[in-house]
DODREN-482914 format. One line per 4 residues: number of its first residue (from 1); for each residue x, y, z of C-alpha. Coordinates in steps of 0.05 Angstrom, whole numbers, always signed. Layout:
// DODREN-482914
NUM	X:Y:Z; ...
// end
This chain:
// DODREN-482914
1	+287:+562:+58; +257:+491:+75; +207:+502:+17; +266:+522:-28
5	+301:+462:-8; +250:+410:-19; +234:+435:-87; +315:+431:-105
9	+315:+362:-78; +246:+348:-123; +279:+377:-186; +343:+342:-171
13	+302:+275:-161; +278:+275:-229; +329:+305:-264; +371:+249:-237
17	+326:+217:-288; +369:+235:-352; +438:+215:-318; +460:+145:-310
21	+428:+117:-248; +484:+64:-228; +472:-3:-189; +430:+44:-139
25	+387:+8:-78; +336:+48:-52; +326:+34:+25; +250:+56:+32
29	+223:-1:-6; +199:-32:+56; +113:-55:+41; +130:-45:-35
33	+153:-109:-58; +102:-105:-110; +131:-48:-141; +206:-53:-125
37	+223:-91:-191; +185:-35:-229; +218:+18:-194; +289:-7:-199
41	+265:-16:-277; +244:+57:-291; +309:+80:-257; +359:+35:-294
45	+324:+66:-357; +330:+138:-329; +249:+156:-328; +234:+162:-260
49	+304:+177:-217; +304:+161:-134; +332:+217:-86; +408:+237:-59
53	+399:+200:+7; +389:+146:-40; +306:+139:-21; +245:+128:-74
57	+195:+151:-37; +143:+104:-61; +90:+130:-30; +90:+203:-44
61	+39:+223:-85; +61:+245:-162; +38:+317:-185; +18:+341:-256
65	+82:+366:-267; +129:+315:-245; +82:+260:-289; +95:+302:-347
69	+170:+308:-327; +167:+224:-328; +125:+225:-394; +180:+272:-426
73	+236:+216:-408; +200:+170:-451; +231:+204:-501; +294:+216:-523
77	+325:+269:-489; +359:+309:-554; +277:+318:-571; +259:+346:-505
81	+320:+402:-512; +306:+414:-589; +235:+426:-573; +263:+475:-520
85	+302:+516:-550; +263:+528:-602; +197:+545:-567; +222:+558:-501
89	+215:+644:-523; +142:+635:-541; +129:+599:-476; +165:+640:-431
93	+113:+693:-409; +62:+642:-395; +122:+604:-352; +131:+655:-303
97	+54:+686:-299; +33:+610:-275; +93:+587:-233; +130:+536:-272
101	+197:+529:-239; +246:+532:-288; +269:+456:-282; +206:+439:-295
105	+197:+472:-359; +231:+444:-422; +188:+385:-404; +114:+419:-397
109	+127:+456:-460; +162:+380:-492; +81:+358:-460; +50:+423:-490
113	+88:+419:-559; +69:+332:-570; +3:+349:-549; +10:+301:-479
117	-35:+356:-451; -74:+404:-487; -40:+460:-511; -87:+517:-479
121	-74:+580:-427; -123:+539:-386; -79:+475:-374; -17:+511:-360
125	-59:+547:-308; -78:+476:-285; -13:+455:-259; -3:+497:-207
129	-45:+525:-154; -54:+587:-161; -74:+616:-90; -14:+568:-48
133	+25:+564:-110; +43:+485:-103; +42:+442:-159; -27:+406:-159
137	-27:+323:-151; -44:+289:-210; -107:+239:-212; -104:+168:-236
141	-144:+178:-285; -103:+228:-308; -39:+199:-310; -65:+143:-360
145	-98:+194:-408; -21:+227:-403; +9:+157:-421; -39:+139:-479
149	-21:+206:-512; +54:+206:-496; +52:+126:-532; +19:+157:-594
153	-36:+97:-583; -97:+146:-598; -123:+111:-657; -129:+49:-618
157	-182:+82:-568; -245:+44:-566; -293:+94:-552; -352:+47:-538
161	-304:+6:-485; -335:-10:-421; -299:-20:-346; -304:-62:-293
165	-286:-36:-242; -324:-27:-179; -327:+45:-189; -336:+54:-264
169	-387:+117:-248; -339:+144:-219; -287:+149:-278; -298:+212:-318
173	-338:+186:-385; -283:+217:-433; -234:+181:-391; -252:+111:-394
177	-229:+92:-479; -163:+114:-448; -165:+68:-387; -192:+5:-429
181	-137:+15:-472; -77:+11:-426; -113:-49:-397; -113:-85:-476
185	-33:-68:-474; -25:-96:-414; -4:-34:-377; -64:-35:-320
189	-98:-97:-291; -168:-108:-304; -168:-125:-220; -150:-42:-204
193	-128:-49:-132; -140:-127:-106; -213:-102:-86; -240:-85:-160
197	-225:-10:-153; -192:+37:-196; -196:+98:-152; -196:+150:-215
201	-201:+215:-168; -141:+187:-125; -74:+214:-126; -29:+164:-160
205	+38:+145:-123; +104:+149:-149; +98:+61:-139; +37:+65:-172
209	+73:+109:-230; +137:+64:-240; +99:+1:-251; +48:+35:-304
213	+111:+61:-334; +154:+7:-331; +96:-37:-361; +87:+17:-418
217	+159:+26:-436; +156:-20:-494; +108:+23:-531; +149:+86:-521
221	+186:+127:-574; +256:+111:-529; +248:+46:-529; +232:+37:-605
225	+303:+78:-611; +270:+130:-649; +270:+206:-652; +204:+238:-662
229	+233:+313:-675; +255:+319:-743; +331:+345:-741; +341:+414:-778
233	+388:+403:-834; +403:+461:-884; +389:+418:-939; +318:+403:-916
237	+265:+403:-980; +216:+459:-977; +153:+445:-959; +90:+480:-986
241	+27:+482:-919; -33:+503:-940; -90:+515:-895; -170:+504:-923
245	-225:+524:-872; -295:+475:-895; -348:+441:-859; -344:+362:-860
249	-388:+335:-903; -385:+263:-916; -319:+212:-875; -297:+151:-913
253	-257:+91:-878; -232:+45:-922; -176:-10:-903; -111:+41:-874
257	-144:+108:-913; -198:+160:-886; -225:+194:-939; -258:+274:-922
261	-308:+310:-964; -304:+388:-933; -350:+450:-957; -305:+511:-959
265	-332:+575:-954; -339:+581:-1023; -390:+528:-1031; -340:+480:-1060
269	-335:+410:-1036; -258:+390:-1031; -236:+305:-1014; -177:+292:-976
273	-154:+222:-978; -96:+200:-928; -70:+146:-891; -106:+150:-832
277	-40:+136:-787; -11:+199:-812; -64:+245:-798; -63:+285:-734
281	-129:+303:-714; -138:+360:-655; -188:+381:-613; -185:+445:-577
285	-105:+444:-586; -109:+364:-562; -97:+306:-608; -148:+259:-610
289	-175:+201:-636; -195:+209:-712; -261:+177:-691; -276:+245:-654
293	-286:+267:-741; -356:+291:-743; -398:+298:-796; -427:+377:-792
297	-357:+398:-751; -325:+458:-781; -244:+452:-778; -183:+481:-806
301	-150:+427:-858; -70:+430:-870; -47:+411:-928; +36:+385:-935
305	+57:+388:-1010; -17:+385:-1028; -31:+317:-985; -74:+327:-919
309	-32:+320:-854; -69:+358:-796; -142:+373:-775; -154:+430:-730
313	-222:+420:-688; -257:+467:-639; -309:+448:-593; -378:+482:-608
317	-419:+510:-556; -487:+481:-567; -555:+499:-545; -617:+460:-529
321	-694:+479:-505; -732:+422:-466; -751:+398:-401; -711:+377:-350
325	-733:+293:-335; -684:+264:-290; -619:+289:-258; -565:+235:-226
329	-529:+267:-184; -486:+203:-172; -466:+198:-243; -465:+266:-252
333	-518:+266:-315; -579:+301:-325; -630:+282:-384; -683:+322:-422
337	-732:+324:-473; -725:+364:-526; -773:+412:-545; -769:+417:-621
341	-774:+335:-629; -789:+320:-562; -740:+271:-567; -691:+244:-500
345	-617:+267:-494; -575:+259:-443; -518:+302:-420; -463:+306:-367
349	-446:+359:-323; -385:+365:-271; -356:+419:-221; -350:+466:-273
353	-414:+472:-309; -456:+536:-278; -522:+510:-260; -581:+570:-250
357	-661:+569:-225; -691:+640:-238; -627:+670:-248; -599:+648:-191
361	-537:+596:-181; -568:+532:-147; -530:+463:-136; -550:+408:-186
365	-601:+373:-134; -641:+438:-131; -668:+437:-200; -739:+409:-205
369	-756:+363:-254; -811:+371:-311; -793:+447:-314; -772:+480:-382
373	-697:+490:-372; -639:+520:-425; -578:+478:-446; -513:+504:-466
377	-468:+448:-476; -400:+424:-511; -397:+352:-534; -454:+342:-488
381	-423:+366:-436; -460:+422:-391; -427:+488:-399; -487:+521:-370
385	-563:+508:-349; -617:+558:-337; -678:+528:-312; -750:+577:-300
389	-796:+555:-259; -865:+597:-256; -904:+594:-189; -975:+624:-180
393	-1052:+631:-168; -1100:+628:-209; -1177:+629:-185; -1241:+614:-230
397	-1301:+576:-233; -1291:+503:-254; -1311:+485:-330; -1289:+407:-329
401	-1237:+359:-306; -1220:+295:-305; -1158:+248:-281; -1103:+291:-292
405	-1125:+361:-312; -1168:+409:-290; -1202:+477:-332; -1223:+535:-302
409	-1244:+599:-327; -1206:+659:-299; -1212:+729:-306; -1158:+722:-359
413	-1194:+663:-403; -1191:+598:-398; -1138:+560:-360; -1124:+492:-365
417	-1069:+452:-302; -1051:+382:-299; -1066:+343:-238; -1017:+287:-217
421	-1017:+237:-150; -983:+307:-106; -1034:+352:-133; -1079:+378:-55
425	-1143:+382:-70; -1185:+411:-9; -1259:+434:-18; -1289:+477:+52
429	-1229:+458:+86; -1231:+383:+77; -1174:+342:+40; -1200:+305:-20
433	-1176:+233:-45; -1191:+255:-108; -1206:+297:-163; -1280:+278:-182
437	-1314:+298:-105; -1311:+378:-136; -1357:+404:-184; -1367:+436:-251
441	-1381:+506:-227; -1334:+507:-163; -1310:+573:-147; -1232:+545:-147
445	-1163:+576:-125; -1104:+533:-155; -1027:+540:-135; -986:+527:-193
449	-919:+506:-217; -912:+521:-283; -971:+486:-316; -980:+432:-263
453	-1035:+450:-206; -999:+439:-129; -1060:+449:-95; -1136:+462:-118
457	-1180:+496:-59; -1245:+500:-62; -1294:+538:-21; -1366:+538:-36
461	-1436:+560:-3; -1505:+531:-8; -1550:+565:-64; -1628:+538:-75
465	-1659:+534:-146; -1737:+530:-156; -1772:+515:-217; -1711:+507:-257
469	-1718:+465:-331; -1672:+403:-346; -1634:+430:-407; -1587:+380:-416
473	-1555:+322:-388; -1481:+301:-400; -1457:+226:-367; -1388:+220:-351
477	-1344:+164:-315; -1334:+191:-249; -1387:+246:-253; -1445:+273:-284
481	-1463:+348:-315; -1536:+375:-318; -1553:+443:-343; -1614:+481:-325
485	-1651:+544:-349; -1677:+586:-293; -1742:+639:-295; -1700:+689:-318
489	-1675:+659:-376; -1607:+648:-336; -1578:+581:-352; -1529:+540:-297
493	-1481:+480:-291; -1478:+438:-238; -1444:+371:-218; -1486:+304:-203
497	-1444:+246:-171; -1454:+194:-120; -1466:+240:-66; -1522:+275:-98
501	-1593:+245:-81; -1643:+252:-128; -1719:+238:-117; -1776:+242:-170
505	-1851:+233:-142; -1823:+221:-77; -1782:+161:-102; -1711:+142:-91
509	-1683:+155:-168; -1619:+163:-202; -1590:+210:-265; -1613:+163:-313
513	-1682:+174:-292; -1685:+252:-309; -1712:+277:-374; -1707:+331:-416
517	-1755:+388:-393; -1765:+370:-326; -1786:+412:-275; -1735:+407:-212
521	-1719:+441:-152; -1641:+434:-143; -1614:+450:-73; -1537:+456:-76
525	-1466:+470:-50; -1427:+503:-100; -1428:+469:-167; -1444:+408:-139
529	-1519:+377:-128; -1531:+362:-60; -1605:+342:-68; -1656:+348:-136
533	-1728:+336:-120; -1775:+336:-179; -1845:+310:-191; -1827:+285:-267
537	-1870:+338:-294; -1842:+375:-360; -1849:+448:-356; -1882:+480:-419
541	-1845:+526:-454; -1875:+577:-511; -1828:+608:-572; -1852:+648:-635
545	-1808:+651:-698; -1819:+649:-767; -1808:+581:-812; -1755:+564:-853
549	-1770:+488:-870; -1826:+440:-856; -1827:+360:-864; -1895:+340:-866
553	-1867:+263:-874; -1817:+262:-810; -1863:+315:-781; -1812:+366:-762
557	-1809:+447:-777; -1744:+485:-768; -1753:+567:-752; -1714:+631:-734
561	-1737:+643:-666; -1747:+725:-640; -1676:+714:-617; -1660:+704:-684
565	-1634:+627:-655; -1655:+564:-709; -1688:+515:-671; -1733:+452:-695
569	-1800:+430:-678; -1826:+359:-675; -1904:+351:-685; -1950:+284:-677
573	-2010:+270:-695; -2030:+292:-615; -2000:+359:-636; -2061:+406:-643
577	-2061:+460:-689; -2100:+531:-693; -2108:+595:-734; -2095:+646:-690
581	-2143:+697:-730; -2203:+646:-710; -2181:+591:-663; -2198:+545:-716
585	-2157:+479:-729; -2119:+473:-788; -2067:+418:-825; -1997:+421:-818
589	-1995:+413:-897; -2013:+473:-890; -1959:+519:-862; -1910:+545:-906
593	-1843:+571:-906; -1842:+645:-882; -1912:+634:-846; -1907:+662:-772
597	-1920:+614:-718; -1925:+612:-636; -1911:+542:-605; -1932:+508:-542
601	-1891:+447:-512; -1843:+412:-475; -1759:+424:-494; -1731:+355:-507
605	-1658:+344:-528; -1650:+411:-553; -1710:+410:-592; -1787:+435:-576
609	-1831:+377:-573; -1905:+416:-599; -1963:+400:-559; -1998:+461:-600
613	-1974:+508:-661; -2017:+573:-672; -2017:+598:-735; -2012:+680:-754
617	-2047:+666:-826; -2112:+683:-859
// end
């Protein structure tokens, strides 16, 4: 009964609204002498009407409902009951599923019908609760999006304005043209509270109503004595709608017109050229500013007596593939870059959008960054995200590295993972500083995330090499490669770096005083040479092959090798040369191509250096 009774004395509060409100002094004003004038204002012009024991109650806060009651009685009253008893049948159903008292609702569907809030199942669900079934409080924010739209002032939105206000990041982005605009007509102060705050997520007073109100009345359709419901007269001129589906093609300002080009279905391009203060514009059953026209947006056109009057919008779910590159949770935005042009776009996301990692529901701070992720989003606004994030091990011997990305070869191919300044890299238990103390041949085991390594370990053992031949030699910044042949034909990578001693003849030496073809014993841990000792002797190597070319100017012959491998010889006068059927020496000029031939000498550079060539000729 005391529930019952407070919402009777609500309803009879506002409804006091439309009745003549007397010399009436409210005796709650106490602390409000800011807002007295405004209030006494608002109830002489029967908006916002005070209670029977002849209180304001200033400082209660306003709901959604009761803001739409007061935007309503900025109206004239004959539109508000027109609108309701002609629509109040289609509306009625929804009414009573979602709790609308019935005071309350000539004015919601009034709201619904002018498009003061948008006209879908999910803002009538809005206004009341739907577990305690109270009416919800209205925001700030909201109440001056209500008032723009009630004041028909949409086509003056600036929707490039900027705020001052303290909190600016924490005014909802769409919100803000709306806010700016009341402040241009004079109807908020650029000052918000007397500390430079707005308070957008703050339940707005029924002070803080009357004085935005009062300062707005000007603007509104009651003040300008006008009626903005046609009245239904029997002699009314027919008028001929037509509705064209298209795609927007090409938009056209130009002084007061707007001028459309639209695809239809057909393929054919129509123009509709109006003045662009008599075209409605919706989006999503809300009007909006024509600026929200986009070229690409498909819509439904109405046509009144062949002259366009309404476009129909709906927001398009869009989707985008990229990696996720920052996230703010403060201002609630998130940016990525786009896969296809790798491009940066930034969206927003708020309490609503459904946020997953792997399929499962995370909050916003517990998606990592650089990870592919899947956008779904409406007017950049997050609908949905999915992001995947691929953890693993992969284990291999090393092939290279540098700075920020190591190879390895697995047992699936070749693997490449980018190192970064939180990549662990421990070799035999011992924490590196950084990536160059490992070695080409490392037997490595790398954690992964994605295609970034989160650790490299390394664990090695100590291996000895005798008699091994200097193959080739490959200076790097940071570290050194050498590659030897063994005995057996075998050949083997290792790294040289500044840990590695090297001693030819006994001597202290260093990488750049190894040849080509010497003969080194290499004594190592892992793929990395601990110590190379070598007495800078080349070791002679003998190959048979067949030729294929010979310069007797640049003294060179190139053969097929028993391996069927091409390699080239280089000769000198030194060189010695022999018949093999008689040990006797021959020319050079003399070997031809196809002539069979065994050679003696030292590999240099990939090449044989000859210190004899035996020839298998007559």
């Amino acid at each position: 009964m005391k529930l019952r009774h407070k919402l009777l004395s609500l309803s009879a509060a506002l409804l006091m609204a439309t009745t003549q409100a007397g010399a009436i002094i409210y005796s709650d004003l106490q602390g409000y002498g800011w807002a007295s004038n405004y209030i006494y204002d608002v109830t002489n012009k029967q908006i916002i009407a005070g209670y029977p024991d002849k209180t304001f109650k200033p400082g209660n806060s306003v709901t959604r409902i009761e803001s739409l009651v007061m935007m309503a009685n900025l109206f004239p009253k004959a539109d508000i009951d027109k609108i309701y008893a002609e629509k109040e049948p289609v509306y009625r159903e929804s009414m009573i599923k979602n709790d609308i008292d019935k005071w309350a609702r000539p004015y919601v569907i009034f709201a619904l019908e002018k498009g003061i809030i948008p006209n879908t199942p999910e803002m009538i669900r809005a206004l009341v609760d739907v577990k305690t079934k109270k009416p919800i409080i209205a925001m700030r924010y909201e109440v001056s999006v209500f008032l723009v739209r009630t004041l028909g002032l949409l086509n003056e939105l600036n929707n490039s304005a900027k705020l001052d206000y303290k909190d600016t990041k924490d005014i909802l982005t769409q919100a803000v043209p709306f806010i700016e605009l009341l402040q241009r007509k004079g109807v908020l102060s650029k000052k918000g509270d007397g500390k430079g705050y707005f308070n957008p997520n703050k339940g707005i007073t029924r002070a803080e109503t009357a004085v935005m109100i009062s300062n707005a009345y000007k603007y509104s359709p009651k003040a300008k004595g006008t009626s903005t419901v046609s009245p239904t007269t029997p002699t009314a001129p027919q008028v001929n709608t037509q509705v064209v589906e298209g795609t927007i093609q090409l938009i056209t300002l130009a002084d007061s017109n707007i001028t459309i080009s639209a695809k239809d279905s057909k393929g054919n391009t129509n123009n509709y050229t109006v003045n662009k203060n008599n075209l409605v514009v919706n989006l999503d059953g809300a009007q909006v500013n024509i600026n929200n026209l986009k070229v690409g947006q498909t819509a439904k056109f109405t046509l009144t007596n062949g002259v366009l009057s309404k476009v129909d919008m709906t927001s398009v779910q869009e989707r985008f593939s990229g990696k996720l590159l920052t996230l703010d949770s403060a201002n609630k935005t998130m940016t990525l870059e786009l896969a296809d042009n790798k491009q940066i776009k930034a969206f927003l996301y708020n309490d609503t959008s459904k946020l997953y990692l792997n399929d499962k529901e995370v909050k916003p701070e517990s998606l990592p960054l650089n990870n592919p992720i899947e956008v779904y989003a409406i007017n950049n606004v997050i609908v949905k995200a999915a992001e995947t994030q691929t953890i693993g091990n992969a284990q291999g011997e090393v092939l290279d590295f540098i700075d920020n990305l190591i190879t390895v070869q697995t047992a699936d191919g070749k693997k490449s993972y980018k190192i970064n300044s939180n990549t662990k890299i421990i070799r035999n238990g011992r924490t590196l500083t950084n990536i160059y103390q490992i070695a080409i041949g490392d037997k490595a085991n790398i954690k992964y995330n994605n295609d970034t390594a989160e650790e490299v370990s390394i664990e090695t053992s100590r291996e000895k090499y005798y008699g091994v031949v200097i193959k080739s030699i490959e200076l790097n910044t940071g570290y050194n490669k050498i590659l030897v042949g063994d005995r057996d034909g075998n050949e083997h990578s290792f790294t040289i770096n500044s840990d590695s001693s090297i001693r030819i003849n006994d001597k202290k030496s260093s990488v750049y005083d190894l040849k080509l073809g010497y003969e080194v014993d290499l004594y190592t841990d892992g793929g990395l040479v601990e110590e190379l000792i070598s007495k800078g002797e080349f070791k002679q190597a003998t190959i048979s092959g067949e030729i294929i070319f010979i310069d007797t100017i640049d003294k060179y012959i190139d053969i097929t090798t028993s391996k069927g491998e091409k390699l080239r010889i280089n000769y000198n006068n030194d060189t010695k040369t022999e018949k093999l059927s008689n040990s006797t020496s021959m020319d050079p000029r003399n070997l031809f191509k196809g002539d069979k031939i065994s050679v003696i000498g030292v590999m240099n550079g990939g090449n044989l250096q000859a210190t004899m060539i035996i020839a298998d000729i007559k």
